[in-house]
C-alpha positions, 0 to 999 in steps of 0.5 A, a space after each residue: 746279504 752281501 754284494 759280492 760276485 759271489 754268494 752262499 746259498 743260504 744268502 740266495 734263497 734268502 733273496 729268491 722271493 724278493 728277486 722273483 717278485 721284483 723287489 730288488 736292485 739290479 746289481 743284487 739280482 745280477 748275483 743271485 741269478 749268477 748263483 742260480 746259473 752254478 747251483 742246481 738245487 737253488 735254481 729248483 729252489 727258485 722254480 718251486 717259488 715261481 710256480 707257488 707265486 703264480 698259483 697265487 696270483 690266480 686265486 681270488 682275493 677272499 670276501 669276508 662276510 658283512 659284519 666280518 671284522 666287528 665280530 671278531 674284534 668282538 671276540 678277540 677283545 672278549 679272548 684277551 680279557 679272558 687271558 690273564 697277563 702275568 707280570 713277567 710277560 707284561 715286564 718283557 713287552 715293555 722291555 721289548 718296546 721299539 728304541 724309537 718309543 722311548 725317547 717320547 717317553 723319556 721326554 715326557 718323563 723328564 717334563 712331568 718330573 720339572 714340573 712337579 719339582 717347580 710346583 715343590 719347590 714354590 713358595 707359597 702365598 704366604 710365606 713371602 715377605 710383605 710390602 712393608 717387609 720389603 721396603 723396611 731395610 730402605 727406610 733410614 731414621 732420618 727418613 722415619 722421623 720425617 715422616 712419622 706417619 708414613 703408615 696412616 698416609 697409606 692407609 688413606 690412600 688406599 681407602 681411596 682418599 689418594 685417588 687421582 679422581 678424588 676431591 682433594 682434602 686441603 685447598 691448593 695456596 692461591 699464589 698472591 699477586 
C-alpha cells in the first residue's frame, strides 16, 4: 500500500482489517482513517468489519473432541493416498517450490555430484605403481652394480631379520688396542 496522503479505495480496504485490529503503523493509519473521513462507502466498509470483528471476539473458542486431531490425521492420510497425483500436478508443486528451498537444494545437489565425480575418478588400489616402480627411475648403474643384492637385502629385512630388536647376524669387529 502506498504511503501517500492520499489513497484509492481499493488500497484502504485492503488495509481496514489490519488497521481496525491494530496491526499497523501510525503514519498508515493516519492515511486510511483520512480516507475514511472523505469516502462514505469505505467508512460503511470498515463499520461492517468492526461489528463482525467484535461478534467474533465474544464467540467461544470451539473444543474439539478427545482423540480429535489423530483421527482426522487418520483419515486425511487415508483421503491423500486415495487421490492419484498425476505427474503434471507433481511437476507443478515441485515447480512452485519457495526460492528459499532451492539453495539446500542446489548444495546438496553439487556435494553429491563431487563426491561421486571423486569416487570416479580415483585410481584403484591396484592400478598404482609399486614401491620398486617408484624408486627404479632413481637407481643409477653404478648404484645397481654396487649393490647387486639390493633386492634379497629387503627381502630379509622384511622377513624380520632387520629388526631393531633382532639379534644381529655378524659380530660387530672389536677395535685392537
Amino acid at each position: 500500500m502506498e504511503r501517500a496522503a492520499t489513497v484509492r479505495c481499493e488500497e484502504a480496504r485492503f488495509a481496514l482489517l489490519d488497521v481496525l485490529i491494530g496491526r499497523t503503523p501510525p503514519d498508515v493509519r493516519r492515511v486510511v482513517d483520512a480516507h475514511l473521513a472523505v469516502c462514505g462507502e469505505c467508512r460503511q466498509e470498515a463499520a461492517d468489519l468492526e461489528e463482525t470483528i467484535g461478534l467474533l471476539r465474544h464467540v467461544p473458542a470451539p473444543a474439539v473432541p478427545e482423540g480429535f486431531w489423530a483421527d482426522f490425521m487418520i483419515r486425511l492420510e487415508q483421503q491423500i493416498g486415495r487421490e492419484p497425483v498425476s505427474i503434471g500436478t507433481r511437476l507443478r508443486r515441485w515447480l512452485a517450490t519457495p526460492p528459499r528451498v532451492l539453495g539446500p537444494v542446489a548444495a546438496t545437489a553439487a556435494v553429491v555430484v563431487i563426491l561421486a565425480g571423486s569416487a570416479l575418478l580415483r585410481q584403484p588400489e591396484t592400478l598404482r605403481p609399486s614401491p620398486h616402480a617408484q624408486v627404479a627411475p632413481f637407481l643409477t648403474e653404478s648404484m645397481k652394480m654396487f649393490l647387486p643384492r639390493l633386492s634379497e637385502t629387503v627381502q630379509l629385512w622384511q622377513s624380520g631379520l632387520g629388526t631393531l630388536d633382532a639379534e644381529p647376524l655378524f659380530e660387530p669387529p672389536h677395535d685392537s688396542p
